[in-house]
N, C-alpha and C positions, 0 to 999 in steps of 0.2 A: 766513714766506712759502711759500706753494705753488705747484710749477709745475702748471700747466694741461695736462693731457694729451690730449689728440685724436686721437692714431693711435698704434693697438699692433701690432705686430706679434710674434708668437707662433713659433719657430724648434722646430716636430715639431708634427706633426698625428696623433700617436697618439692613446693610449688618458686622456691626461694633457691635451697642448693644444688637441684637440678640443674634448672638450664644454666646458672650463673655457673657452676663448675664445669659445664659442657662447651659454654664459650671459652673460658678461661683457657682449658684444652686446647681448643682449636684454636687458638692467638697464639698459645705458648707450648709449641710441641717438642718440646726440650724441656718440659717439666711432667711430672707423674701427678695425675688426680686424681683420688680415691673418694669417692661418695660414699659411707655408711651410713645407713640405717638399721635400728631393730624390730622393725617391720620388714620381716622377709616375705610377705607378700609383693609389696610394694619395690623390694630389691629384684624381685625374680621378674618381674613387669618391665624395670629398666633391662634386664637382661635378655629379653626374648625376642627372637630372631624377628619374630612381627613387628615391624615397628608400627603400627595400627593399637598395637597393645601398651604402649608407652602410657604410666598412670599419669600423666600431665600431657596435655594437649596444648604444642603453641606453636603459630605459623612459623617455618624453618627448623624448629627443633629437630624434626628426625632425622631432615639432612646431617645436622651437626652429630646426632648420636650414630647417624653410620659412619661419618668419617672419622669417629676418635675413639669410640667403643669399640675394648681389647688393644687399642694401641698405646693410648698416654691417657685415657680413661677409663677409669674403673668400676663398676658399682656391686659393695657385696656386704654381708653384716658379720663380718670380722673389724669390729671396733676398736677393740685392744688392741689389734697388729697391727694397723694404718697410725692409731692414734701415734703409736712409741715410735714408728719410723718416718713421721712428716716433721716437716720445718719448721713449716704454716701449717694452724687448723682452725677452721674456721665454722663457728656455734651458727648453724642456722636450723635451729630446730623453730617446733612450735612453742607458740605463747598466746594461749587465749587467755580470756578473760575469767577470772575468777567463780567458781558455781559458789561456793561459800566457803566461811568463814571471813578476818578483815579482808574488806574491800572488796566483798563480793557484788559483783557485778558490773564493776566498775576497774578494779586492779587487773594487771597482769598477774598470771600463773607462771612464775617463773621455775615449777619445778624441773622442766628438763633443761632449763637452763644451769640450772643448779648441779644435776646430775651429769649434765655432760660436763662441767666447770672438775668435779670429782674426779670422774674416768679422766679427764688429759692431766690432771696433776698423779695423779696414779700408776699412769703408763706413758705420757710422754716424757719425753727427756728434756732435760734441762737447754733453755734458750730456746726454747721454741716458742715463737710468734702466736696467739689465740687472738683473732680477730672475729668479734659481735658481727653478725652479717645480719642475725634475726632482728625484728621489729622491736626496741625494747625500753620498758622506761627510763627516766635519766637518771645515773646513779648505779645501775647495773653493774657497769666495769668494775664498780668499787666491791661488787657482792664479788665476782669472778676473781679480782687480784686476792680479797680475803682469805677465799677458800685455795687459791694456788700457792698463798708464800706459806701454807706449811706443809706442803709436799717433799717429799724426804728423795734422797738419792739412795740413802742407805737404811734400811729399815733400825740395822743397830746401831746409828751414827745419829743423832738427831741433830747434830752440828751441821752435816754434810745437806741444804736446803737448793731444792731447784729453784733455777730463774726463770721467771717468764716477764713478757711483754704485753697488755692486752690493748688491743684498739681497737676502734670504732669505725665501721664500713656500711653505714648502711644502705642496704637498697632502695631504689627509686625506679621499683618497676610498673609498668601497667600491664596487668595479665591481656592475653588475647596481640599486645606488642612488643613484649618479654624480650623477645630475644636482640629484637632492633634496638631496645630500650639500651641492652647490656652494647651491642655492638657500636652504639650512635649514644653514648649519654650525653648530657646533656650537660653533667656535673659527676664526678667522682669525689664523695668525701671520706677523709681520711682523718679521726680524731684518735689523739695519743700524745703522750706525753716525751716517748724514748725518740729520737731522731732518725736513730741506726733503723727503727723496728718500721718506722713510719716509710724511711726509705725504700727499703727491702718490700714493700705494699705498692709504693710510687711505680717500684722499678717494673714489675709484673703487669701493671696496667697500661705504661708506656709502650709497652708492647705493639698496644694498637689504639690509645686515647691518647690524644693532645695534650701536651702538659698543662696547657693552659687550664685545664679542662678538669684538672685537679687537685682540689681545694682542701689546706688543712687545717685545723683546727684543736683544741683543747677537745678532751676526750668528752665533756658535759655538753658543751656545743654540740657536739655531730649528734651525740643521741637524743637532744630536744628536735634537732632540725629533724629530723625524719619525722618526729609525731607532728610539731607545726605543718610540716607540709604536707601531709594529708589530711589536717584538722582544715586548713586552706581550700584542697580540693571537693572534699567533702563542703565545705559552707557553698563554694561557690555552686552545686550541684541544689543544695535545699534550696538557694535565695532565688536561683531560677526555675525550680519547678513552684515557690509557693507564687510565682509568678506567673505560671502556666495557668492557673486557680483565675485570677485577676483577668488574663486574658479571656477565658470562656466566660467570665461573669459579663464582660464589658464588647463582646465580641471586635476582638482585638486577635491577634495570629502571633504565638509567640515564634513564628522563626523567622518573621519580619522583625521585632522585638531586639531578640537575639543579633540577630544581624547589623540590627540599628547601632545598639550598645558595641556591641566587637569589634566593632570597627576605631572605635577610641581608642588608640594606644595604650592607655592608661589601663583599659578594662581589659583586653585584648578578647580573641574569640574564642579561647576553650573551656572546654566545660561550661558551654554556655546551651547545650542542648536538653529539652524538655524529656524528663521518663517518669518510670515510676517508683524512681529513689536510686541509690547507692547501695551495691555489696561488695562481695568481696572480701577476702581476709583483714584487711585493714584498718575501713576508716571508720566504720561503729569501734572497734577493740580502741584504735589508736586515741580518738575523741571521749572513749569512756576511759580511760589510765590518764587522759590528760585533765579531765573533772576531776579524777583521785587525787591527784596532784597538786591540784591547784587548789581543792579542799584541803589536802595536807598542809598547805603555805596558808591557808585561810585568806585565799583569794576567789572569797564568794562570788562577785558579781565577774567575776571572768568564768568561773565552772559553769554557773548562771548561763552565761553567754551561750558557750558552747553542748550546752545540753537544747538547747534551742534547736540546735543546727538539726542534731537527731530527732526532739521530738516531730520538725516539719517534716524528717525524711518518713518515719513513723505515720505522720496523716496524711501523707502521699498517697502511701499506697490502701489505706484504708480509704480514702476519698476515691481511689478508683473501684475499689470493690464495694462499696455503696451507689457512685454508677451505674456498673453492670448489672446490680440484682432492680436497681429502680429501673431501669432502660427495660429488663423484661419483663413487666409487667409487676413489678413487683417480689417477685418470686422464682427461684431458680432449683427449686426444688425438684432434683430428677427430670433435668434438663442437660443435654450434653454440651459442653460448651469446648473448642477447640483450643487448646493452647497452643502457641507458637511459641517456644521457645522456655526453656529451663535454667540454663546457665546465669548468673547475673550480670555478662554481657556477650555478649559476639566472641568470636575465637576463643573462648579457655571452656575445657568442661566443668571448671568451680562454680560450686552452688553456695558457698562459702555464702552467707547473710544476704541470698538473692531476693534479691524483690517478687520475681518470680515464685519464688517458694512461699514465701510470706502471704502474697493472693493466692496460690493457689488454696494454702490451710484454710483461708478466711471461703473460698467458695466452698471447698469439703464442706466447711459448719452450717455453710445453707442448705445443702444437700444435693450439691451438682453432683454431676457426673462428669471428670475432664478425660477429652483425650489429647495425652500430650504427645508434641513432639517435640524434639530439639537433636541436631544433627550429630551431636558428640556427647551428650550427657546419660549414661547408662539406667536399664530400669532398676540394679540394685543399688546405686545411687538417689534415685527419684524417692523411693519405698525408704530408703531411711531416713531422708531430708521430709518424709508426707507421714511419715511413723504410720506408714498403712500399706499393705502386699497390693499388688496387681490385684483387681479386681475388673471384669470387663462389665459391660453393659450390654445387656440382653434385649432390651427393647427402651425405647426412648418415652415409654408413657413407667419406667420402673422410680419407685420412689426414693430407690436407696442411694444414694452417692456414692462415689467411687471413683477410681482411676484408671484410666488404660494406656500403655506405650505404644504410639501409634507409630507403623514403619514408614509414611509419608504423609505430607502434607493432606494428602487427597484421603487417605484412609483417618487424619482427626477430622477434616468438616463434614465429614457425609454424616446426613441426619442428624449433624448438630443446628443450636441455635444461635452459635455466636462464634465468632472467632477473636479473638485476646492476644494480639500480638506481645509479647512483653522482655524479648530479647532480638538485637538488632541485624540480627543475620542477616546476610548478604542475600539470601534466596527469597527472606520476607519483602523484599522489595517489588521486587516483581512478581506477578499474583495474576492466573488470568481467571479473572473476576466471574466474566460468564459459566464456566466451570464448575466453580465451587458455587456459584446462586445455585444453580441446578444439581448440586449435591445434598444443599440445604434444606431445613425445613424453613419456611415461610411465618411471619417477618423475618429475614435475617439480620445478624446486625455484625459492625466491625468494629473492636474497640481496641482502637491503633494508640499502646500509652507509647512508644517511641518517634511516632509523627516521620513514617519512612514510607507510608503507601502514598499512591496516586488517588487522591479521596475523589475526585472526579470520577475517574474510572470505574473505582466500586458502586459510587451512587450512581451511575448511568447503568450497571449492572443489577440495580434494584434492591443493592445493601441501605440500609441504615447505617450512618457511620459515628460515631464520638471517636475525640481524637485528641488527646492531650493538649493542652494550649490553646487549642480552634476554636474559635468563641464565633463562628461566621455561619 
């Protein structure tokens, strides 16, 4: 037997139960989705008639939020009301990583998981379905059933205890292909123990996924596989950038390389592309809970292992910004140097552990001056992620470092001396080279960490170029 589901409600309107509620909507328009957040900022952004203002940026999403926003989706922060009248609710809030106390720096933070586990024993009703959506270590479900079997029906009855079901869903998105990701998975997994509950999950996604397509398992399974598979993606991104390193020493091309190796089935070709590391909400948080972990079991040489993967991602990007400052003479001190791009990749505006953000801090301490651009990433974002206000730059012989949001491309290279490609936007590709020489000051130089220009064209334009990988 299957329960019938008719109203969900979704507990975080991030980067997670966004768009995955918005799709869900649009599959299943015979069911109510309620998005809560208590961030009414954040709730009033999903609600404005600009869809230009949507706080999460991802290609196709606004279509999907015009066609279901006010009809069979919802977004508002009436928590308690959604919570006690959904079927299904499902935890995707945040979980960073711990600032201190155990495990700091390393553990998850599970306190809103904790607090939302409270409010749906509180105010939901009994049978109702909680399904983990958030990223979270393994073992969690067992803290969430803890705290829901002693949730009472009757405040004077302590006999009278709600039922609940909890399972494990986690996502397997890439920001920037989010929404393809949800509509095209690849795998739906489904960890739980009750039948009935795991069904009534199945039934929702059939909707519009292949059954083949998804996969169940024990509730401790589904939530290791989600931290393995991004500890996975993650290693394969360090083992080919400390390879990128190998190529320029030996001048070797890593996207000959890349291509070489991809082509093995065994290897296959993604994530086989040269940058300047991994961000993202993910796989630093996911890779550091999974060292805690494995220290917990006192499985040294596997934490061992896997803190490897991060420290390479770590001198990635510090190996580029030692580059940059040796490439100009030494010193970049009250030098403007042009950033392309903020996000930590292409399509999403998350600065979430960007790479981008991380050089940029490391040039501020030499004493540049950036002017950045990036197409979707705002300047009160920049200024929190830089812990430093707009400050523009007055003349290019000034000593002070600083930062400016520049409103095109054309307005960061003028009278700079560099340009920093370091997210992979579509528009960075194509560059008309002659242009910006003639904006610049003299030498100029281009230091491509994504390997997405035409380095021919620049150098016949009288750039200097470094370029991740290119050792020629």
């Amino acid at each position: 037997m299957t329960k019938k589901i008719k109203k969900i409600c979704c507990i975080g309107a991030g980067f997670v139960g966004g768009p995955t509620m918005a799709v869900i909507a649009d599959k299943c328009p015979n069911i109510i989705v309620n998005v809560v957040d208590i961030n009414k900022e954040r709730i009033k952004n999903w609600n404005d008639k600009d869809l230009a203002k949507l706080p999460i940026f991802e290609p196709g999403l606004k279509e999907i939020i015009k066609r279901c926003r006010n009809k069979n989706l919802f977004f508002s922060s009436n928590v308690e009301e959604q919570i006690s009248s959904a079927d299904m609710i499902f935890i995707s809030v945040n979980t960073p990583t711990k600032e201190r106390g155990i495990g700091a720096g390393q553990a998850s933070d599970l306190k809103w998981v904790e607090i939302s586990a409270r409010e749906i024993s509180k105010f939901a009703k009994s049978g109702t379905i909680v399904v983990e959506k958030s990223t979270l270590p393994v073992k969690t479900a067992q803290t969430i059933n803890n705290i829901l079997k002693y949730s009472k029906n009757n405040e004077d009855d302590s006999n009278l205890k709600k039922k609940f079901t909890v399972l494990s869903n986690p996502e397997f998105l890439a920001e920037g292909t989010a929404i393809n990701d949800l509509v095209n998975p690849d795998r739906v997994l489904i960890g739980g123990e009750d039948n009935e509950a795991i069904n009534s999950l199945k039934e929702l996604y059939l909707n519009w996924v292949d059954k083949d397509k998804i996969l169940t398992t024990n509730l401790w399974s589904s939530e290791l596989s989600k931290l393995i598979a991004n500890a996975l993606l993650a290693q394969r991104i360090s083992s080919i950038n400390s390879f990128s390193a190998l190529c320029e020493a030996t001048d070797a091309d890593i996207k000959d390389v890349s291509l070489a190796v991809g082509l093995d089935k065994r290897i296959g070709k993604y994530f086989l592309n040269a940058g300047p590391g991994f961000g993202g909400s993910c796989f630093k948080k996911d890779i550091l809970n999974l060292i805690y972990i494995c220290n917990h079991y006192r499985l040294n040489e596997v934490s061992a292992y896997w803190q490897k993967v991060l420290d390479v991602n770590d001198w990635q990007q510090k190996r580029i910004t030692t580059i940059i400052v040796d490439k100009l003479f030494g010193t970049i001190s009250g030098k403007k140097l042009a950033i392309f791009g903020f996000a930590f990749k292409a399509n999403t505006n998350d600065t979430r552990e960007s790479p981008s953000k991380n050089i940029c801090l490391e040039l501020l301490e030499e004493g540049a001056h950036l002017s950045i651009y990036d197409p979707q990433v705002m300047n009160h974002q920049i200024a929190a992620d830089l812990n430093m206000e707009e400050r523009k730059l007055l003349s290019c012989d000034s000593k002070s470092g600083g930062w400016e949001k520049a409103l095109c491309k054309e307005d960061a290279v003028k009278d700079s001396d560099a340009i920093i490609i370091l997210t992979e936007w579509e528009e960075f590709k194509v560059i008309d080279w002659d242009l910006y020489s003639s904006l610049m000051r003299s030498p100029s130089w281009v230091f491509d960490t994504r390997y997405i220009c035409n380095l021919k064209e620049a150098k016949n334009s009288g750039f200097n170029v470094w370029c991740v990988g290119y050792g020629k």
